[in-house]
C-alpha positions in Angstrom: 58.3 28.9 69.5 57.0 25.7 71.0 53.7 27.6 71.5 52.9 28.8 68.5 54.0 25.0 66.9 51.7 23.8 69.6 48.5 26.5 68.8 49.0 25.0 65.1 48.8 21.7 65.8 45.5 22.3 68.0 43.9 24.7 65.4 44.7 21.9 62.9 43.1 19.1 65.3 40.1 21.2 66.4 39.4 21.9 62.1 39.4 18.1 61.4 37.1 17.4 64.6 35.2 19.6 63.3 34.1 18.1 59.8 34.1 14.9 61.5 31.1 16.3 63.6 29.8 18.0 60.1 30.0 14.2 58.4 28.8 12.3 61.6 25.2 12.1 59.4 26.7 10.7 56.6 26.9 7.1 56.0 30.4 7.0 54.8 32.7 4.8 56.9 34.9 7.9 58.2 36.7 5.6 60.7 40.1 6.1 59.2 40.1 9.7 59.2 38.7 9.3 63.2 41.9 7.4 63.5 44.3 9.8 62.2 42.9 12.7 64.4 43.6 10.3 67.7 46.9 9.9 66.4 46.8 13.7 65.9 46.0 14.2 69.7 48.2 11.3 70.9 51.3 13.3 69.2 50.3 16.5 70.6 50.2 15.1 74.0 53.4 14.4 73.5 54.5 17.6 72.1 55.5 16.2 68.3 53.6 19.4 67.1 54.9 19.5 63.4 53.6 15.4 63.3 49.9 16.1 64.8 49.6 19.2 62.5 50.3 16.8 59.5 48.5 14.0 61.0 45.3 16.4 61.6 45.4 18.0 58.4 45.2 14.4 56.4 42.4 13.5 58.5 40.6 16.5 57.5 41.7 15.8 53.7 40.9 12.1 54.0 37.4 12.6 55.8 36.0 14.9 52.8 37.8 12.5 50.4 36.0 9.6 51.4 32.5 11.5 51.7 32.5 12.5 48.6 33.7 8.8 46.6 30.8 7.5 49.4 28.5 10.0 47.5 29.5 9.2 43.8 29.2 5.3 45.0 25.8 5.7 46.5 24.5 7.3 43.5 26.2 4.8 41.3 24.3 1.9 43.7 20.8 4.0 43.5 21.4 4.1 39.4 21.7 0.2 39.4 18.7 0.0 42.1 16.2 1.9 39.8 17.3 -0.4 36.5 17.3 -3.4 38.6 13.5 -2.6 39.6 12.6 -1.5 35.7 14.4 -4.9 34.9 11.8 -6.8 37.6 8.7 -4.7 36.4 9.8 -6.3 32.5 9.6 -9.4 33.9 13.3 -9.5 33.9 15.8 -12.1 36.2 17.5 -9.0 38.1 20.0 -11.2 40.1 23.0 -10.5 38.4 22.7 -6.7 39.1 21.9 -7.9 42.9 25.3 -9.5 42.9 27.0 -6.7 40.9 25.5 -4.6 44.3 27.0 -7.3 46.8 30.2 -7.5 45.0 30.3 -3.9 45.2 29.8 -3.6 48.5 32.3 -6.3 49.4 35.1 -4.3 47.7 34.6 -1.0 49.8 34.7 -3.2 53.2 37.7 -5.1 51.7 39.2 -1.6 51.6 42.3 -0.3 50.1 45.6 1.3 51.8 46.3 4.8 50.7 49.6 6.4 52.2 49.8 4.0 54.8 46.1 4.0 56.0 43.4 1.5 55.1 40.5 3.2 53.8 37.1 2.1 52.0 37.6 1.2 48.6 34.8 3.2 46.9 36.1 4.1 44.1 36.5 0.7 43.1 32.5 0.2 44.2 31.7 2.9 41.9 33.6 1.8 39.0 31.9 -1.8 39.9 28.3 0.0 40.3 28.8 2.2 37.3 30.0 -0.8 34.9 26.9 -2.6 36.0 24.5 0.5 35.6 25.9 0.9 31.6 25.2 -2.7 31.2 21.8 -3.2 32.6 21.0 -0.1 30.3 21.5 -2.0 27.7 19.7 -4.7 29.2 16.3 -3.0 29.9 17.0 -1.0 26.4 16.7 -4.1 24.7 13.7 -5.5 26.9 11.5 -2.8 26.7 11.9 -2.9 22.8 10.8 -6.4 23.1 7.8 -6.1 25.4 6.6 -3.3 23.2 7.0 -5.3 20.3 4.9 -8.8 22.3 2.2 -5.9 23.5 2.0 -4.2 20.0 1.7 -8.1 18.2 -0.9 -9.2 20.6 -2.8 -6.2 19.9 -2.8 -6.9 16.1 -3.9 -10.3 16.8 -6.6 -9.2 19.2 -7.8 -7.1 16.5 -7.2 -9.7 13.6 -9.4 -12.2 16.3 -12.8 -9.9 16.3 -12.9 -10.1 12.5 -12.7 -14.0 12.4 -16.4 -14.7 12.4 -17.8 -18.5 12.8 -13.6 -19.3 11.4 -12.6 -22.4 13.1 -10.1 -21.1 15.7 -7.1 -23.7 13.7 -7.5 -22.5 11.0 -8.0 -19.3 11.7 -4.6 -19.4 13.0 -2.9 -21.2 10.1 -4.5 -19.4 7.5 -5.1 -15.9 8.4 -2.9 -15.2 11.7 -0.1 -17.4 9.8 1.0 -19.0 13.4 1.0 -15.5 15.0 -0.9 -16.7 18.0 1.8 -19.4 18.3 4.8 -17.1 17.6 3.8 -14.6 20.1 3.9 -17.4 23.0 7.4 -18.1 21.5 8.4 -14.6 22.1 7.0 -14.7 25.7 9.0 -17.6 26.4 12.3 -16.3 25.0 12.0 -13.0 26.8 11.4 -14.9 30.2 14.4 -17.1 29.3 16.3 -13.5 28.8 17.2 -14.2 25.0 16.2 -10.9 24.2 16.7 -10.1 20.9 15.2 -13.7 19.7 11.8 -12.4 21.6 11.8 -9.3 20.0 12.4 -10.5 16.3 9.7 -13.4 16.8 7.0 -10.7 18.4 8.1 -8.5 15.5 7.3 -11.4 12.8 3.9 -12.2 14.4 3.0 -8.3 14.5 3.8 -7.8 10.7 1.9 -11.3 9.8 -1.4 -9.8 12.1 -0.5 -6.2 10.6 -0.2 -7.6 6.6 -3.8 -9.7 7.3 -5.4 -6.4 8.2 -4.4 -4.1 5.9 -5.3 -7.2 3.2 -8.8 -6.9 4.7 -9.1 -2.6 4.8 -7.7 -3.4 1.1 -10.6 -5.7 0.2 -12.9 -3.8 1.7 -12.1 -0.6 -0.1 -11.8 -2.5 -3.7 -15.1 -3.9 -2.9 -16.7 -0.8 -2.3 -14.9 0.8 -5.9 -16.2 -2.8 -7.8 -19.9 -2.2 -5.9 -20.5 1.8 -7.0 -19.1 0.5 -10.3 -21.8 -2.5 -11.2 -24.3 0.1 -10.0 -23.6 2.9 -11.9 -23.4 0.1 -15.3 -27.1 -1.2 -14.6 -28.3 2.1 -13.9 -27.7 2.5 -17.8 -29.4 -0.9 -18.6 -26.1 -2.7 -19.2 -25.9 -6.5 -18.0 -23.2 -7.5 -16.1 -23.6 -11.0 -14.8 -20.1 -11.8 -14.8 -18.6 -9.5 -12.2 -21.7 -10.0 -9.9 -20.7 -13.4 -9.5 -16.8 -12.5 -8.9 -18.7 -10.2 -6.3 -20.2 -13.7 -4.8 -17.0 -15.2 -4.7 -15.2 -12.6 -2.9 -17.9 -12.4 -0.4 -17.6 -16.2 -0.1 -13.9 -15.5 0.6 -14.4 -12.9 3.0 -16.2 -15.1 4.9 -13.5 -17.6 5.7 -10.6 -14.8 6.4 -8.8 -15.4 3.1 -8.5 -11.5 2.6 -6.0 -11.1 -0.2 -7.9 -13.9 -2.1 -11.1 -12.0 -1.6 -9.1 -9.0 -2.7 -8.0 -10.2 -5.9 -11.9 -11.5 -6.8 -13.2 -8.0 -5.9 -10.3 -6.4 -8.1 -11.3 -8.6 -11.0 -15.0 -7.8 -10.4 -14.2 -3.7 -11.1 -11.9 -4.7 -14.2 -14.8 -7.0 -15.7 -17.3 -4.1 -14.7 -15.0 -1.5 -16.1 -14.4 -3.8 -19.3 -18.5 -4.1 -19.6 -18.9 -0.1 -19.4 -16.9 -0.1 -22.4 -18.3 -2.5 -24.5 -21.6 -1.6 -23.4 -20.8 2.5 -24.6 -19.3 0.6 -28.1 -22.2 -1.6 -28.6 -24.9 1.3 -27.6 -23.2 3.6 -29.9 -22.5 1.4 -33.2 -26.3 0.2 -32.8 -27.1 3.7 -32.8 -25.3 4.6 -35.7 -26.3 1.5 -37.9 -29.8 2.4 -37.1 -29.1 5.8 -38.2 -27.5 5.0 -40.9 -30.5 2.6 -41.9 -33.1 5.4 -41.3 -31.4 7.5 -43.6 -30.9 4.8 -46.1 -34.8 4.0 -45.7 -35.8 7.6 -46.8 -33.9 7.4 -50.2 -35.4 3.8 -50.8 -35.3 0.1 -50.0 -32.5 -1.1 -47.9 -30.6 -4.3 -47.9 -32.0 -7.0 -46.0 -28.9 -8.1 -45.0 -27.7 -4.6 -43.2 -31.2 -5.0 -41.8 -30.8 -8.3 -40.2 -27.0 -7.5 -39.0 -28.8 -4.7 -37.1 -31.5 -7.0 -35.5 -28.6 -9.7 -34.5 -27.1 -6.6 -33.0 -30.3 -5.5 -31.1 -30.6 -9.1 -30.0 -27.3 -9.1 -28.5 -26.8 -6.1 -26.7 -30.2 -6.7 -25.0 -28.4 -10.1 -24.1 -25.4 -8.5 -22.7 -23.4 -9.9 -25.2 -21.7 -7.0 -26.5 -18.6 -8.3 -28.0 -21.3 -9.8 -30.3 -23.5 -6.8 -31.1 -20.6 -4.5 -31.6 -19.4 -7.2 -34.5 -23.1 -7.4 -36.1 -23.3 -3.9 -35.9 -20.3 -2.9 -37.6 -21.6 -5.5 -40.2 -24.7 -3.5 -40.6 -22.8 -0.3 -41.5 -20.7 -2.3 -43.7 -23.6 -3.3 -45.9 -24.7 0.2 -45.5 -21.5 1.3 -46.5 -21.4 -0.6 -49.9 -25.1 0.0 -50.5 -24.6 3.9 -50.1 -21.7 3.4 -52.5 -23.7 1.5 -55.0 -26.4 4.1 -54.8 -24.3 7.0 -55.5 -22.6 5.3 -58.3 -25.3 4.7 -59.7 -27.1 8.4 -59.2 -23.6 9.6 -60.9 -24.7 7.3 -64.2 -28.0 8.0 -64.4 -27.0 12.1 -64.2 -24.2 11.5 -66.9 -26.2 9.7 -69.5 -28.8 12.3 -68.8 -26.6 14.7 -70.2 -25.8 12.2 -73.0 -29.4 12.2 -73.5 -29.3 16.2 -73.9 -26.6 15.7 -76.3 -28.5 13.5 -78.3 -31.3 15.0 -78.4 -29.7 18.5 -79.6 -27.7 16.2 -82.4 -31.5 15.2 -83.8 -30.9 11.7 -82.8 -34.4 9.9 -84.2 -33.4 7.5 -81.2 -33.7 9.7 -77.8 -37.4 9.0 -77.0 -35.9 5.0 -76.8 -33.1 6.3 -74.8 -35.6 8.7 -72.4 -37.8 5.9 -71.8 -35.1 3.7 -70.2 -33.9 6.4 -68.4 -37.2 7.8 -66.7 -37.3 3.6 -65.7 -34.0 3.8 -64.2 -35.0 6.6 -62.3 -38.3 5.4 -61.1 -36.2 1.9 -60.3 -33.4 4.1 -58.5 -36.3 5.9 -56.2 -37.5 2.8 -55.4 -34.3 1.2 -54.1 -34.4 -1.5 -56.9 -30.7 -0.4 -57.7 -30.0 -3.7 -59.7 -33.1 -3.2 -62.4 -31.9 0.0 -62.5 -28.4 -0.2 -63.8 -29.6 -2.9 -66.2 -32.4 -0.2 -67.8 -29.3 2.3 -67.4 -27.0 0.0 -69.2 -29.5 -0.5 -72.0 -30.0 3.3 -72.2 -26.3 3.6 -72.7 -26.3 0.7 -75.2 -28.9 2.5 -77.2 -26.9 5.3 -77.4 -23.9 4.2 -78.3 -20.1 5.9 -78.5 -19.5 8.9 -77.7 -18.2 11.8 -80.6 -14.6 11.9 -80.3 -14.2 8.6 -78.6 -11.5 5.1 -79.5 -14.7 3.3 -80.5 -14.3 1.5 -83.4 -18.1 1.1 -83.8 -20.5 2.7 -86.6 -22.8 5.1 -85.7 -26.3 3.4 -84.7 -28.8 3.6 -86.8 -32.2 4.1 -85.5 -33.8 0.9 -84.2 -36.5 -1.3 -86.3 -39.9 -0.1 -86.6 -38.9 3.7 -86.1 -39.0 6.2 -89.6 
């Protein structure tokens, strides 16, 4: 019986001896498990079998116990070692995750005391490590944003310093960068100070001010390249257009000295004018046009009133002038007289042809009269063709006269006898 007690107890001794040579390369401090097995031997020597089995077998246990929280603590420490190193390449103040790895390290060798035996406390290293690793994270989360967002600002402002021209460099910086050059040093300082998250809103501010100026320049740009092809296109068709040239100036003058919105704004009120020109320039052309049509029309079926006439040339005048607001108002005057003189004229072709056929009537009634009444109406006629519209209604109002009331009508007059002189 004692033999087979005492094989057990050896079997059990030579199995933990034997990962204690397998886990001689690692670093872990297996010192308590080397302990146990001595005790294993010592009770073996003297023949406690059943205590060196026991004593053998929590050395075994214990040795792979601690080799494996040694593992879990070195990669815990390795974790923190690579952020601590990220943290230093930021720029970062990486001493508090160096004493996070000292205090670590202090509580394995402090150790703890498991079942009676003092071991290494690496659990508690790990959780120490492992705390530290979430935390510095975090840390070098936050600094990264705000480096990217000091590289990503200085690059605007790089890029906002090659347009800046003869600028003087203050007031380039108070008027276009808007202290950008001056908030970006702010951020620096703040992230060497470790405020973070003041660094990266600052940086952020300057990099929107820097992005803002640019795109207020692009913008510029591309309205003054709309207001250009505009002007062109109106004085290819003659128009003048003085007025958004010199808003062109200004915006050029503008551009000049970095105020990019402002030269924005003059540019955009340079296309409005030109676009406002285009279409007072088409109005004027066309109602010229049309008086000038109308008067040609007017001038085939006689004379044509002078004042329609001189309406027109005002409008001539003013459209070669560019001032088409005027020429569209003297040209609209000139149809107007048109207008009324077309009216008069046709009103009065409507008389002459009714007391033409009053004329017939007469003459088939065997008035004595009618060669009176013909004679005024071939003058009216002639007058009419000529464009003298006023002589004409008078001679047509005298025909008329001579005629007298109608058969049939109110008139309380007598019929007219024939005039003096006539049988």
């Amino acid at each position: 019986m004692f033999g087979k007690r005492a094989e057990e107890a050896e079997d059990a001794i030579s199995r933990a001896e034997a990962m204690l040579v397998v886990l001689q390369l690692s670093k872990a401090d297996l010192s308590p498990a080397k302990r146990l097995i001595s005790q294993a031997r010592e009770a073996s020597n003297r023949r406690a079998y059943d205590s060196a089995r026991v004593l053998a077998t929590r050395a075994e246990t214990l040795a792979s116990s601690l080799e494996g929280r040694y593992r879990a603590a070195q990669k815990a420490l390795s974790a923190l070692r690579g952020i601590a190193n990220k943290a230093r390449e930021l720029g970062l103040d990486a001493s508090e995750l160096d004493a996070e790895v000292a205090e670590a390290r202090r509580v394995a060798q402090a150790g703890t005391v498991e079942d009676g035996v003092k071991v290494p406390n690496y659990t508690r290293a790990r959780a120490i490590l492992e705390t530290a690793v979430q935390a510095g994270r975090e840390r070098v989360k936050v600094a990264q944003g705000a480096a990217n967002e000091i590289f990503t600002a200085e690059l605007a402002l790089d890029a906002l310093k090659d347009v800046a021209g003869d600028i003087e460099p203050a007031e380039f910086e108070r008027m276009v960068m808007k202290g950008g050059g001056s908030l970006v040093e702010a951020a620096k300082q703040a992230f060497d100070a470790g405020r973070l998250e003041e660094a990266e809103l600052t940086a952020r501010k300057a990099g929107t001010a820097a992005k803002e100026a640019l795109m207020a320049r692009d913008s510029a740009f591309a309205t003054l390249d709309e207001a250009q092809n505009r002007i062109a296109e109106l004085r290819s068709t003659g128009a003048v257009a003085p007025g958004p040239v010199r808003l062109l100036q200004q915006g050029w003058i503008l551009l000049d000295t970095a105020k990019f919105t402002e030269a924005g704004q003059a540019f955009e009120a340079a296309d409005r004018e030109a676009r406002r020109i285009e279409d007072d320039f088409r109005r004027a052309t066309k109602g010229v046009k049309d008086a000038e049509e109308g008067l040609a029309s007017l001038r085939r079926s006689g004379a044509t009133p002078e004042q329609a006439e001189q309406a027109l040339r005002d409008a001539k005048q003013s459209l070669a002038e560019g001032e088409y607001d005027q020429a569209i108002a003297f040209a609209s005057d000139a149809r107007k007289a048109l207008g009324k003189r077309q009216e008069i004229r046709e009103r009065l072709a409507r008389s002459i042809e009714e007391t033409k056929r009053s004329l017939d009537e007469l003459r088939a009634a065997g008035m004595d009269y009618a060669n009176d009444v013909e004679e005024m109406v071939l003058r009216a006629e002639r007058e009419f063709e000529n464009g003298d519209f006023v002589t004409s209604s008078e001679d047509l109002k005298i025909a008329n006269l001579l005629i007298g009331p109608r058969p049939g009508t109110r008139s309380a007059a007598k019929p007219r006898s024939a005039p003096a002189g006539n049988p």
